[in-house]
C-alpha positions in Angstrom: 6.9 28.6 -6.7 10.2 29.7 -8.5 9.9 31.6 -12.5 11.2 29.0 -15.1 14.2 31.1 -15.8 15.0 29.4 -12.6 13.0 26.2 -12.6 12.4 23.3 -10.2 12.1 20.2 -12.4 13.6 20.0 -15.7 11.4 17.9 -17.8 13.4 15.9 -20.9 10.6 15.1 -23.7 7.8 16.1 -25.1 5.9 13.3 -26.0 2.7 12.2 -23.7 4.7 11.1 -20.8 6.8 14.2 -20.5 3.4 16.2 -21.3 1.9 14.7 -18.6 4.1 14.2 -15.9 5.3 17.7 -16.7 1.7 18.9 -15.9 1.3 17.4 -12.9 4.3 18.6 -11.5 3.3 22.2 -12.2 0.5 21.5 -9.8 3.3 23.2 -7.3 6.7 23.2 -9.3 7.8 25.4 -11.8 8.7 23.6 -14.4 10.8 23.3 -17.8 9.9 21.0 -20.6 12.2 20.5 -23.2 11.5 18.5 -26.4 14.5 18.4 -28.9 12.5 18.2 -31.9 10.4 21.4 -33.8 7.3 19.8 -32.6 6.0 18.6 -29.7 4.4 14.2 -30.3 6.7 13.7 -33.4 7.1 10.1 -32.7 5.2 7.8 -30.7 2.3 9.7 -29.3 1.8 11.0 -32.8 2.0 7.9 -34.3 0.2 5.4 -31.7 -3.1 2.9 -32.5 -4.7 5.2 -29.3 -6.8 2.8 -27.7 -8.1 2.1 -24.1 -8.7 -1.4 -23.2 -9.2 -2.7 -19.2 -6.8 -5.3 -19.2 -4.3 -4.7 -21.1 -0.5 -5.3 -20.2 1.7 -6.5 -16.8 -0.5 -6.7 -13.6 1.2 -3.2 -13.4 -0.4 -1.7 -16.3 -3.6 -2.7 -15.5 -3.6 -0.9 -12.2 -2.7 1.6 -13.8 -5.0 1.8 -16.6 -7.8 0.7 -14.2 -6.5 3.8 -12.1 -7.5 6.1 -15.5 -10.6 5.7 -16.2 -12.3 7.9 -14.0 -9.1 10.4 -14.3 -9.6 10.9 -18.3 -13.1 12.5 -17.6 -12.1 14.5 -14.5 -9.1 15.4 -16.9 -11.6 16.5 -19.9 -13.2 18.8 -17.0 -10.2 20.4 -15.5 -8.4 20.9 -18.5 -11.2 22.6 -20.4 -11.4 19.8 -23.4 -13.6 17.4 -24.9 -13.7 14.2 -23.6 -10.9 11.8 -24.4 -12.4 8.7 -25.1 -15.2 7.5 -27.3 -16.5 3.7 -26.9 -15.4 1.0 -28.4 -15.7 -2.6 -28.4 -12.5 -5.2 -28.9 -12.6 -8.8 -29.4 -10.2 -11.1 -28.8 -10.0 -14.1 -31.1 -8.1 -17.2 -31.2 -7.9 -19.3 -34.3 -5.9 -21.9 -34.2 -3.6 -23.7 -31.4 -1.6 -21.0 -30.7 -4.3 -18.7 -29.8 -5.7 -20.7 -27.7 -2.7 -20.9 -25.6 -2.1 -17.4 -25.7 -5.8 -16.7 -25.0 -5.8 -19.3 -22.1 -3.0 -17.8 -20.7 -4.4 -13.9 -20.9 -7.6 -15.4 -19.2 -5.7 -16.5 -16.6 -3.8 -12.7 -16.0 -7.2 -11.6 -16.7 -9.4 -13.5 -14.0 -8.5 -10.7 -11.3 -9.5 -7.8 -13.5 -13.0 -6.5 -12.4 -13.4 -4.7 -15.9 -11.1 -7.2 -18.2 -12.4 -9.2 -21.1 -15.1 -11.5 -20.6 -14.8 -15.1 -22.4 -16.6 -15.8 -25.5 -16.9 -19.2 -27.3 -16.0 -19.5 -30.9 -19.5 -18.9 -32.1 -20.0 -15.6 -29.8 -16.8 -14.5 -31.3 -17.5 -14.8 -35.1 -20.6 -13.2 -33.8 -18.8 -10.4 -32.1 -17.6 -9.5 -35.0 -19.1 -9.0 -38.6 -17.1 -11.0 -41.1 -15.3 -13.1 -38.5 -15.2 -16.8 -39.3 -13.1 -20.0 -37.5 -12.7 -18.6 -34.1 -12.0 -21.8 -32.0 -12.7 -19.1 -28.6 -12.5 -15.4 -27.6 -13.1 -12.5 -25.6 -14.6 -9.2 -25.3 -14.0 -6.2 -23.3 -16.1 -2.6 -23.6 -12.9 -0.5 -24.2 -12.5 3.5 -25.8 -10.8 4.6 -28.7 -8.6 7.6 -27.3 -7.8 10.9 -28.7 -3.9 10.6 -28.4 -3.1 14.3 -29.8 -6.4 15.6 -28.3 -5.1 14.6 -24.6 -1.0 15.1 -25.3 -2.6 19.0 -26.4 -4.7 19.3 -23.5 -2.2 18.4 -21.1 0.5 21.1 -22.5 -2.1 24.0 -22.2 -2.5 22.8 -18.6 1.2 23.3 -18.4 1.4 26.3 -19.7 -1.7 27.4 -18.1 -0.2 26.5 -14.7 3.1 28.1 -15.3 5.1 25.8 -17.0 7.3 26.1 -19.9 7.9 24.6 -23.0 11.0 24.9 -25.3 10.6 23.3 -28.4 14.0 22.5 -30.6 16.3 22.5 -28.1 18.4 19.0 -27.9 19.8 18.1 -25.0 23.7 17.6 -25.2 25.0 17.6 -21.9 23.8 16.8 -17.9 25.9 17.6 -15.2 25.8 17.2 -11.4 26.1 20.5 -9.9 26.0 21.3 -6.0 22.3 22.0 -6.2 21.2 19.6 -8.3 21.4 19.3 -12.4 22.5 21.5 -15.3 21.2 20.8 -19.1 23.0 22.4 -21.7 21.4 22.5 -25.3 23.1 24.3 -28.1 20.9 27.3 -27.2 20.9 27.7 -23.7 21.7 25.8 -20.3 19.2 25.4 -17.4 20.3 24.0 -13.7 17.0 22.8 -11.4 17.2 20.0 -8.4 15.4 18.1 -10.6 15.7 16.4 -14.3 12.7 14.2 -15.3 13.8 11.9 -18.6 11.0 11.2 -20.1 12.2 10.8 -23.8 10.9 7.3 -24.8 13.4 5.9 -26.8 15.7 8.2 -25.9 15.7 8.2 -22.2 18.7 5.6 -21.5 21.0 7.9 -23.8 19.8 10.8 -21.5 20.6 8.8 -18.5 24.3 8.2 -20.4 25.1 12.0 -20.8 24.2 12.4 -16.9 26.6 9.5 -16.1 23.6 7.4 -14.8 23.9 4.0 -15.6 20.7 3.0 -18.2 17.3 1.1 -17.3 17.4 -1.2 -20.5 15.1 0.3 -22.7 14.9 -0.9 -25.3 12.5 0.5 -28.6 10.8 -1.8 -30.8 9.2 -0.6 -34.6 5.6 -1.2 -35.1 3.5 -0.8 -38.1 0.6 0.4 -39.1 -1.1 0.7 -42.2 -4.8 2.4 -43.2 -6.8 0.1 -45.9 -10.0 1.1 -47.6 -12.7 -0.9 -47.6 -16.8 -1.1 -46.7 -16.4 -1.8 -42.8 -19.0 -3.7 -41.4 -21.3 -2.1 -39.7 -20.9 -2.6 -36.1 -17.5 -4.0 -36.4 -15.6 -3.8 -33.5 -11.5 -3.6 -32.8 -10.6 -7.5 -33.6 -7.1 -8.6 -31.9 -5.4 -11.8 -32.7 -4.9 -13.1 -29.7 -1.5 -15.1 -30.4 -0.8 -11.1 -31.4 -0.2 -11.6 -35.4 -2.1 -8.4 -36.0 -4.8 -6.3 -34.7 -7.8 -4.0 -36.7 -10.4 -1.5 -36.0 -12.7 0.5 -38.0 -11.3 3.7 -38.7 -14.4 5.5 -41.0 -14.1 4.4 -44.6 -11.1 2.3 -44.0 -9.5 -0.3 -41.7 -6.3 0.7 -39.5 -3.9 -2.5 -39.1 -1.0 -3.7 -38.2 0.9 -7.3 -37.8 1.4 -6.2 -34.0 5.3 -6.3 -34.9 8.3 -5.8 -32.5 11.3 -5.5 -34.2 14.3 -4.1 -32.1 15.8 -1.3 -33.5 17.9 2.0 -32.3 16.2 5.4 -31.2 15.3 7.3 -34.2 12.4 8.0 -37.1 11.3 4.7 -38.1 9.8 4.0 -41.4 6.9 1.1 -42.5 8.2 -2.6 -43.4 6.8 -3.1 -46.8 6.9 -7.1 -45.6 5.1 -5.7 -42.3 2.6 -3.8 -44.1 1.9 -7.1 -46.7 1.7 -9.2 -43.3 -0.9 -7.1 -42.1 -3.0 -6.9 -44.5 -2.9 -10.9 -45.6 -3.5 -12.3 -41.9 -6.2 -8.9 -41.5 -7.8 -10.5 -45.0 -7.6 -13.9 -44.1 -9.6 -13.5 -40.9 -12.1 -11.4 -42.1 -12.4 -11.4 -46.2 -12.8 -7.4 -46.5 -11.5 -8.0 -49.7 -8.5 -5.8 -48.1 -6.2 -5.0 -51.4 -4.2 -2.0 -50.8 -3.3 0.5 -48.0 -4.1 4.1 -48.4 -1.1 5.2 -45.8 1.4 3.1 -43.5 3.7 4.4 -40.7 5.6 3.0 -38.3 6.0 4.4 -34.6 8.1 3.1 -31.1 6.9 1.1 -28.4 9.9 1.8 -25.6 10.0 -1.2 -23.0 11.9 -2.3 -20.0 13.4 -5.4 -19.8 10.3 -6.7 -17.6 7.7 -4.6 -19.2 6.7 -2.4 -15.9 7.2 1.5 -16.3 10.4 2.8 -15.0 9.6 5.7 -12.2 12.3 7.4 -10.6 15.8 8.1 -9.2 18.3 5.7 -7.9 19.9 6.5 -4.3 23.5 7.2 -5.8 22.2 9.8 -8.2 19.6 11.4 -6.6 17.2 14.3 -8.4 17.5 12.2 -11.8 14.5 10.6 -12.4 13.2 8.6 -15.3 9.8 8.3 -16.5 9.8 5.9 -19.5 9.0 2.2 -20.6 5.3 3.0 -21.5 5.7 0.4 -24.2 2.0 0.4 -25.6 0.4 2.0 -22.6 1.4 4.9 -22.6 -1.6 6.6 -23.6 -4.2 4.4 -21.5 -2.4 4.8 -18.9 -1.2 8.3 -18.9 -3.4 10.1 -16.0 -2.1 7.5 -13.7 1.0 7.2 -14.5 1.6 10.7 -14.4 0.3 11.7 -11.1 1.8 8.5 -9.5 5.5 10.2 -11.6 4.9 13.5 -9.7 5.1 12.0 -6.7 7.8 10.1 -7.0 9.1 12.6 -8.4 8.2 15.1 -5.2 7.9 12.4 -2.5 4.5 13.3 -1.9 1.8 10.7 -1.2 0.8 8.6 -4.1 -3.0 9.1 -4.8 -5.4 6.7 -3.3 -7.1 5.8 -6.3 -3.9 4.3 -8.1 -2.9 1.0 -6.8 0.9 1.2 -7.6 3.4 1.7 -5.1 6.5 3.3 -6.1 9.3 0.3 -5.1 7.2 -1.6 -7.7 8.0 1.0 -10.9 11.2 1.6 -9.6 14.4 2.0 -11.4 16.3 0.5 -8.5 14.5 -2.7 -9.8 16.5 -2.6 -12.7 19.9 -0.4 -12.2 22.2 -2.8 -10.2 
């Protein structure tokens, strides 16, 4: 394997899916991460809910996420950390017309999952959950609460510890094809490898634009989130609407929240709603009567998605050696030791693992780039 003065992959982003693909590729690559910002998880991984429910997302995501459950604690083990997930309970309610349609229809997607929710009637679900009144039906699924910085951390160690490099601060500002692949210029330094992984979130579509590849759609949406104090039940569970008007879980003295908002807006730093946070915290209150007044803190963070929802993996024939990694949209995290070693081998044309049940055609940019 090659120093990183003179690497094999050029990794674009430091978030959880460059972390981790990044990692993975060091298995036998050397390999350059770059992350333009001072800090490595400055904006969605940093900023996400950090949950792991079976279930959740396309048919693709599932598989995916299904894929990760036994690869978060093999990943605790070989990376030397705690472990990454901590039980928790969600419940799904539906409380009026709507979310019975929408619940129907997730039952439906659901009815092939081995570990997905399992249906609850309205009085199971007010049961489900302390505080809970007027749910018409629902469903539960034994899900995790993940530690989001705890596994982005562990995963650069790895990196590091496997050879890889990381350059923090250094903005990417111009790809070029070169005869042996790709050269990445920042206002520091510029690198060349055969391969360049974006895997910039938001961002990776303007990466794409600076290679002269043509984009995969991404497209980020804003969500919210807001911490309220109150007495949480004791017992309570993570509640999801299930027409998706807003979501809550216990998070120690206080309630974390948010309208589950999607509001398109451009790459950058986004900041709270004030009408998002208010929306939050009135449906939150009217479903449960915490007596929910005030928020202690709100953010907001990006959810990056493709124009079908499926993860975008790899290069397309008339560029080869750029690949993107992007459109985790909310999975990112729940998904992330999957969809990193199924990356890697796109990424290497090696064999895709036998424990994930994704082929590469189905997460590939060729889907999309026509």
């Amino acid at each position: 394997m090659g120093g990183v003065q003179n690497p094999d992959v050029i990794v674009i982003g430091g978030g959880i899916a460059g972390a981790s693909v990044a990692y993975e590729l060091a298995a036998d690559r050397a390999v350059l991460l770059l992350e333009a910002e001072p800090s490595l998880a400055m904006h969605s991984t940093g900023r996400s809910a950090a949950t792991y429910i079976p279930g959740h997302g396309t048919a693709t995501f599932r598989a995916l996420i299904r894929a990760s459950a036994a690869r978060f604690p093999a990943l605790a083990q070989e990376l030397d950390a705690p472990p990454f997930l901590r039980p928790l309970t969600v419940v799904f309610t539906a409380l009026d017309a709507d979310g019975e349609r929408e619940l129907a229809a997730l039952q439906r997607e659901w009815s092939a999952e081995p570990d997905g929710p399992r249906p609850l009637t309205g009085a199971e679900t007010d049961a489900a959950c302390p505080g809970l009144r007027g749910s018409r039906a629902g469903a539960a699924v034994e899900a995790a609460d993940a530690d989001a910085i705890g596994l982005h951390g562990a995963y650069v160690r790895g990196l590091r510890r496997r050879g890889g490099r990381v350059v923090q601060g250094a903005r990417v500002r111009g790809i070029a094809r070169t005869g042996g692949g790709w050269r990445v210029e920042t206002a520091q330094d510029a690198w060349t490898a055969p391969d360049v992984v974006a895997a910039a979130g938001a961002w990776t579509d303007r990466l794409a634009a600076l290679a002269g590849v043509p984009g995969a759609g991404l497209q980020p949406y804003r969500r919210t989130i807001a911490i309220s104090p109150c007495a949480v039940p004791a017992g309570m569970p993570m509640l999801i609407d299930a027409a998706e008007r807003f979501y809550a879980k216990p998070e120690g003295d206080a309630l974390l929240l948010s309208p589950s908002d999607e509001t398109p807006v451009e790459p950058g730093d986004p900041r709270p709603d004030e009408l998002d946070v208010a929306l939050a915290l009135e449906r939150v209150e009217e479903a449960l009567r915490l007596g929910l007044r005030s928020v202690r803190t709100a953010w907001a963070g990006l959810r990056t998605f493709a124009p079908d929802r499926d993860p975008v993996v790899g290069s397309r024939p008339e560029h080869p050696g750029f690949h993107f990694f992007a459109g985790h949209g909310g999975s990112g995290i729940e998904s992330a030791p999957a969809l990193a070693a199924l990356g890697a081998a796109v990424v290497t044309g090696g064999p895709v693992p036998a424990d994930i049940d994704v082929t590469p055609a189905r997460v590939s940019c060729k889907r999309l780039l026509t």
